[in-house]
N, C-alpha and C positions, 0 to 999 in steps of 0.2 A: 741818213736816208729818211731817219721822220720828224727830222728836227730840222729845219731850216738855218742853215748857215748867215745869219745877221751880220755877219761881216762884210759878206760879200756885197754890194753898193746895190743888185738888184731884188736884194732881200733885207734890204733895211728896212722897212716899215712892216716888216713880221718879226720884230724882237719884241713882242709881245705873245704871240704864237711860240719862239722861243723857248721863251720862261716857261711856259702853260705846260710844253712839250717836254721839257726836262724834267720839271716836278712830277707829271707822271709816271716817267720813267725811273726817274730817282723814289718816287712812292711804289713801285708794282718791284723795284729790284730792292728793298728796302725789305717790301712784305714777303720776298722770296728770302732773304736772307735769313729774317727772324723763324720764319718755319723752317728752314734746314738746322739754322741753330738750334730750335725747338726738337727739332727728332732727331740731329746728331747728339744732343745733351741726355734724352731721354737714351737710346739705344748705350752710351755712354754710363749710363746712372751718373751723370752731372746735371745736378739743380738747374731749373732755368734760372734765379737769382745770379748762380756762378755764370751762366751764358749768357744773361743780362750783361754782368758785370765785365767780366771782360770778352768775349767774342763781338758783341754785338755791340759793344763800347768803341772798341776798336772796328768794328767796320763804318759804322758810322760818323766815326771820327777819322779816318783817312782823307778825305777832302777839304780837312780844317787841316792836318797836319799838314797837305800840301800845296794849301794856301802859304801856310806859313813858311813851310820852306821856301816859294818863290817870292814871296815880299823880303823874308831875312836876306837874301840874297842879293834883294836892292836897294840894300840896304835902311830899309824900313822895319828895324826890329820890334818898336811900337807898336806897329802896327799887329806884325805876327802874334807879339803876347796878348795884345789887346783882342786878336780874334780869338784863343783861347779862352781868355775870359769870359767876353762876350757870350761865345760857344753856351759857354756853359750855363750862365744867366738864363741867354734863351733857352736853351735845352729842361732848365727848373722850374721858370714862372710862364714859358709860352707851350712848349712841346709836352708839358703835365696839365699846365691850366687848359688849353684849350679840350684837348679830346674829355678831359673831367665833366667840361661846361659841356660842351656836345651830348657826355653821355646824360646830366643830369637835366640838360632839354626835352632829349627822348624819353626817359625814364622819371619821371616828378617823383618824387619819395624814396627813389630809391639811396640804396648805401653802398659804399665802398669800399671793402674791409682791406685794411693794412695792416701788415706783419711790422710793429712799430722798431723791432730789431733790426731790423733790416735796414732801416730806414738811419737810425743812430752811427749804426756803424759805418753804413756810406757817407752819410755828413759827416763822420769823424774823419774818413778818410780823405774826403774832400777840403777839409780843414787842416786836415795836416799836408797835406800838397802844397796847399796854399803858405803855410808858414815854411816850408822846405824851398819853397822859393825865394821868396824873403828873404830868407838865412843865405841861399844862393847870393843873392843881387847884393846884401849888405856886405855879405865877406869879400865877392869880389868889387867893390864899391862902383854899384849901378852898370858893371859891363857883365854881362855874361858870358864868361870862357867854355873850354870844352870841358874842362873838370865837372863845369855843371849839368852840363849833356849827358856826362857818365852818370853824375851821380841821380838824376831823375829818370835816367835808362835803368840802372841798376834798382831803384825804390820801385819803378814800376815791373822790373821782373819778380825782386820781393814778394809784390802785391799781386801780381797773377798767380804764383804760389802759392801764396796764403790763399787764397779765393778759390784753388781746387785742394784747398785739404780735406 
């Protein structure tokens, strides 16, 4: 109802209105998301770092995951890893760098502070995904089976664990 269907042939030349209109929506249920994570973690006594890391990980990652599932499906599986990757590229040097450069526009001198543990650890973990897949694709040589489904399902329930101890 507030997004214009660009499919339809008398609303093709509003697939710019489109985009405009989803980003919003996908920004205003984004910012809803984070505050409920926000006060369900606090009412919880769960860090927001643990709610960072995985509540708000995973919701914002469900639309990557379901890309990828419908590309794997036809059979485009390049492409699905490759948008994981990607993902997360952008998610490091676009979705950190921009709002940084934003704040440091409004703010001249100001500073940042980061918890540099925190930071270690998640690149550690991010690095070790990374070689656990590797190890995936070499063992089974360049096909990915379901053994590897499990076993990156089971690392990442691992890792939700460790993340509320």
């Amino acid at each position: 109802w507030t997004i214009p269907d660009c499919r339809k042939p008398k609303y093709r030349s509003f697939f710019a209105l489109t985009m405009l209109a989803s980003m919003i929506w996908l920004g205003a249920l984004v910012i809803c998301m984070v505050e409920l994570a926000q006060t369900v973690g606090c009412l919880l006594h769960i860090s927001q770092a643990t709610m960072g890391l995985t509540v708000c990980a995973a919701g914002t990652s469900c639309p990557d995951c379901l890309m990828s599932i419908i590309v794997a499906r036809e059979g485009k599986g390049a492409m699905a890893i490759s948008n994981v990757f990607g993902s997360n590229v952008f998610d490091i040097l676009f979705a950190l760098g921009l709002p940084w450069f934003i704040f440091f526009l409004l703010n001249p001198g100001s500073v940042i502070k980061v918890d540099a543990s925190d930071i270690i650890e998640s690149a550690t973990v991010l690095v070790l995904c990374f070689v656990l897949y590797l190890g995936c694709v070499f063992c089974s040589r360049g096909v990915l089976k379901r053994w590897a489904g499990m076993v990156f399902l089971a690392t990442y329930a691992g890792y939700v664990v460790y993340c509320f101890e």
